[in-house]
C-alpha positions as CSV (number, residue, x, y, z in Angstrom):
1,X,90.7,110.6,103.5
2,X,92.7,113.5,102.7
3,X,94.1,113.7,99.2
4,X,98.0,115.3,98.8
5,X,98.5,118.6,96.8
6,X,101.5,118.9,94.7
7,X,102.8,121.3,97.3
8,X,102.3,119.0,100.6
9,X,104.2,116.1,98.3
10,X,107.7,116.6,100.0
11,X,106.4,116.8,103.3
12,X,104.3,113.9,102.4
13,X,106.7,112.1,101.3
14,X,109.3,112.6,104.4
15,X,106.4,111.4,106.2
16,X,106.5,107.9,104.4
17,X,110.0,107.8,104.7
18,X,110.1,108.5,108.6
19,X,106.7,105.8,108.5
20,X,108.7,103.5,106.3
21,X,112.0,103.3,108.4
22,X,110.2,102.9,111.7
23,X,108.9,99.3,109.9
24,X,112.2,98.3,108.1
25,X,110.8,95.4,106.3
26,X,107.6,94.9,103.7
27,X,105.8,93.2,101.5
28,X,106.2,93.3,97.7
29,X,103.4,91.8,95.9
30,X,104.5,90.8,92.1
31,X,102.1,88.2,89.4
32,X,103.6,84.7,88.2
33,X,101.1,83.8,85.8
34,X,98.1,84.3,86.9
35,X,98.9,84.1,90.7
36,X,100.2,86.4,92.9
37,X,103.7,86.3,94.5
38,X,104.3,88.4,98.0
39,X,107.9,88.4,99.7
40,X,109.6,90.2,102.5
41,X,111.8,93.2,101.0
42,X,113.4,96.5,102.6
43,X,113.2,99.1,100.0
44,X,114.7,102.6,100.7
45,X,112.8,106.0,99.5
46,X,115.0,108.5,97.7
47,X,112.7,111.4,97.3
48,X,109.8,109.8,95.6
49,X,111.0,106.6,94.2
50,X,111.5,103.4,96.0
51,X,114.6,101.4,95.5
52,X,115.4,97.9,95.9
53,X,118.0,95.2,95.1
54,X,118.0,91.3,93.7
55,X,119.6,89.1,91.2
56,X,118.8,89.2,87.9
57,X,118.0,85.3,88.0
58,X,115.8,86.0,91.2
59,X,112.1,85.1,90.9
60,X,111.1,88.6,91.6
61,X,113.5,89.8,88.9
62,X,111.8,87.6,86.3
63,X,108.2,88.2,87.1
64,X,108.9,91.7,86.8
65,X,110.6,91.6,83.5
66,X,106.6,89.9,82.2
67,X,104.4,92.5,84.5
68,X,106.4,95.3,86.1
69,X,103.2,95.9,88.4
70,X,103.7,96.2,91.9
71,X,102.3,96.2,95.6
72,X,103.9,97.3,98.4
73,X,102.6,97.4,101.9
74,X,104.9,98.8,105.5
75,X,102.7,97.6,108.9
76,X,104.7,100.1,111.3
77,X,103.6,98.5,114.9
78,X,101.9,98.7,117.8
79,X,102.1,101.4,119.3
80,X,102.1,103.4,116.3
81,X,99.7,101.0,113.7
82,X,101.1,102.9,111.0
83,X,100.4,101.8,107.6
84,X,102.2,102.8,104.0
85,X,100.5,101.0,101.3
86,X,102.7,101.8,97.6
87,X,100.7,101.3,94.5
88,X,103.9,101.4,91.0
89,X,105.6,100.1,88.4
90,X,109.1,98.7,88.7
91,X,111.7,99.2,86.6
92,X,114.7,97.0,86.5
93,X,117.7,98.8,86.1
94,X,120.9,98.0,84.1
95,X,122.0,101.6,83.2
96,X,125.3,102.1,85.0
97,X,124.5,105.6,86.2
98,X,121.3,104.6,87.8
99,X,122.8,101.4,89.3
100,X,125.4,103.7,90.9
101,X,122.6,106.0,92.5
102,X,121.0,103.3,93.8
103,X,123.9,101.3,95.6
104,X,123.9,105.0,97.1
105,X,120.5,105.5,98.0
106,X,119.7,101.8,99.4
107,X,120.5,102.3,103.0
108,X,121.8,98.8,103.9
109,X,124.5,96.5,103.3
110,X,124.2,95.1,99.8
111,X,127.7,93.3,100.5
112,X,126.3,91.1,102.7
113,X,123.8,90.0,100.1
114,X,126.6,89.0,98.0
115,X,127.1,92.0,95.8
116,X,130.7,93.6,95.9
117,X,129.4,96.9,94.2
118,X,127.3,98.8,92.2
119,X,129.0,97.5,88.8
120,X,128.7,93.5,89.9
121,X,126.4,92.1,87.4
122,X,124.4,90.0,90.3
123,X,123.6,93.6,91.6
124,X,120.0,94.4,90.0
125,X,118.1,97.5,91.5
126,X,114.5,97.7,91.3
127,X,113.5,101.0,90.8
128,X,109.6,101.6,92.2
129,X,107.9,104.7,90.5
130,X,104.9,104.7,92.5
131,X,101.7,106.1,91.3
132,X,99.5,106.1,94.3
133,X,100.8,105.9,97.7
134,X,99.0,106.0,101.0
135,X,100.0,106.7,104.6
136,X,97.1,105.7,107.1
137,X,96.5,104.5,111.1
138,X,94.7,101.9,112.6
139,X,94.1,99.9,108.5
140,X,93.3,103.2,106.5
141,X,90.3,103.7,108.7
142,X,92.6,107.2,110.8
143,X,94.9,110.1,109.5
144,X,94.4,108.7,105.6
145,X,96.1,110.4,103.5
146,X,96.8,109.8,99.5
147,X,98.9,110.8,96.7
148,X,98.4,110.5,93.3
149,X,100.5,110.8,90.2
């Protein structure tokens, strides 16, 4: 395991990004209670935060609001077996400013999700401030790296 310096971050990060795109979809990983919850998501990187959308009403939204602690976990495949595995707390934003950069930063089409823009009150970005983040092969065991916060 190799752990990131402060000045391999943006590389390191462009990395993920490039690791993350290749897989399009995850896994999020909230708590209900005292169970967990995991459900398919596609979050975008801008820089080093993650960004994804929901309802406010959505069960993700509300488990959040109670524990803001997250998983998140990219399986690029075979022939790649790339893995990003996101370790953060989410933040659910309602500050116009920040909803705006995120309707800008998400890289898909949040209209056909049902929101008509970044001031639609059903639009609810999640913002993912990671604080570990790991980009592996073949299940962490090859080319492990880490960063920290």
């Amino acid at each position: 395991m190799t752990d990131v310096t402060e000045n391999e971050k943006d590389a390191f990060f462009a990395d993920v990004d490039a690791a993350c795109k290749k897989a399009i979809w995850c896994a999020v990983a909230t708590v209900a209670g005292d169970q967990p919850r995991v459900r398919i998501v596609h979050p975008t990187w801008d820089g080093d935060v993650l960004w994804f959308a929901t309802g406010p009403e959505s069960p993700k939204a509300k488990q959040l609001r109670i524990n803001a602690h997250v998983d998140i976990q990219y399986q690029v495949a075979p022939p790649d077996f790339v893995h990003v595995m996101v370790r953060g707390t989410a933040e659910l934003v309602t500050d116009q400013a920040l909803k705006n950069q995120a309707w800008e930063a998400i890289d898909y089409d949040l209209t056909q999700f049902g929101s008509t823009g970044p001031e639609d009150p059903n639009f609810l970005p999640i913002k993912i401030t990671p604080t570990r983040v790991e980009l592996s092969e073949m299940f962490g065991s090859t080319n492990k790296r880490v960063w920290r916060k």
